[in-house]
N, C-alpha and C positions, 0 to 999 in steps of 0.2 A: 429901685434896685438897692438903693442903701449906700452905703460906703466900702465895697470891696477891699481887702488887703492888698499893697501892692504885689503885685505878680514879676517877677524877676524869671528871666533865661540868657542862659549863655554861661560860660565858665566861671567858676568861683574868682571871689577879685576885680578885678578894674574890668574886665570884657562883660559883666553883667549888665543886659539892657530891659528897662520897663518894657512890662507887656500891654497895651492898650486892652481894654474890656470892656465890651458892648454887649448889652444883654441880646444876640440876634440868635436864634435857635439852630441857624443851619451852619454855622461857625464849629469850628472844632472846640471842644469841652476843658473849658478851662472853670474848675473848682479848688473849693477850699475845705479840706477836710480838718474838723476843729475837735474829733474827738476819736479817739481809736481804743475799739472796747473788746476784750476775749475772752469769750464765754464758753463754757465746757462743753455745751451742748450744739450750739450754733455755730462756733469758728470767732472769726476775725470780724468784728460789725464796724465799721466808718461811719461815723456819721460827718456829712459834710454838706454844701450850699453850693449850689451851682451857679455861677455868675455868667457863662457863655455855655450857647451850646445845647445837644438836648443827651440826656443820657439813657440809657435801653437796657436791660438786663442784658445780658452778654455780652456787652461793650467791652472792648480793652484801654485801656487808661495807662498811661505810664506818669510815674509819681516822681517829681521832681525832672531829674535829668537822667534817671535809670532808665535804662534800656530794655529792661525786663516789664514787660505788659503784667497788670494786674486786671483778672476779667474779673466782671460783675456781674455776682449771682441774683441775688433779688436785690429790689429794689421796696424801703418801706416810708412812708412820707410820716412824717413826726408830727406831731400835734400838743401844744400844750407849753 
């Protein structure tokens, strides 16, 4: 699985607590998006690693501690 980024939640400041990461697939989806690309033609592309979890096109994902769900359109595995 590699060396994951620490994964933090809870309030900015002293109330922030490590989040443990297990690579088990039926776990809720915790990733690391490492690149955020916006193309004219296609939208908003992420490119990201999933460390927990399994992800689905149509999933909702909320990014950080925003409360507003971001769904997933396609999904395209990178090679190279």
């Amino acid at each position: 699985m590699g060396n994951p980024p620490p994964f933090l939640k809870g309030p900015l400041g002293n109330g922030m607590q490590r989040v443990q990461v297990c690579p088990d697939p039926d776990k809720h989806v915790i990733a690391h998006v490492f690149k955020v690309a916006i193309d004219p033609y296609v939208g908003k592309l992420g490119l990201l690693r999933v460390h927990q979890g399994t992800l689905r096109p149509g999933s909702q994902l909320y990014v950080g501690d925003a409360r507003k769900p971001v769904r997933v359109a396609h999904l395209w595995r990178i090679s190279g």
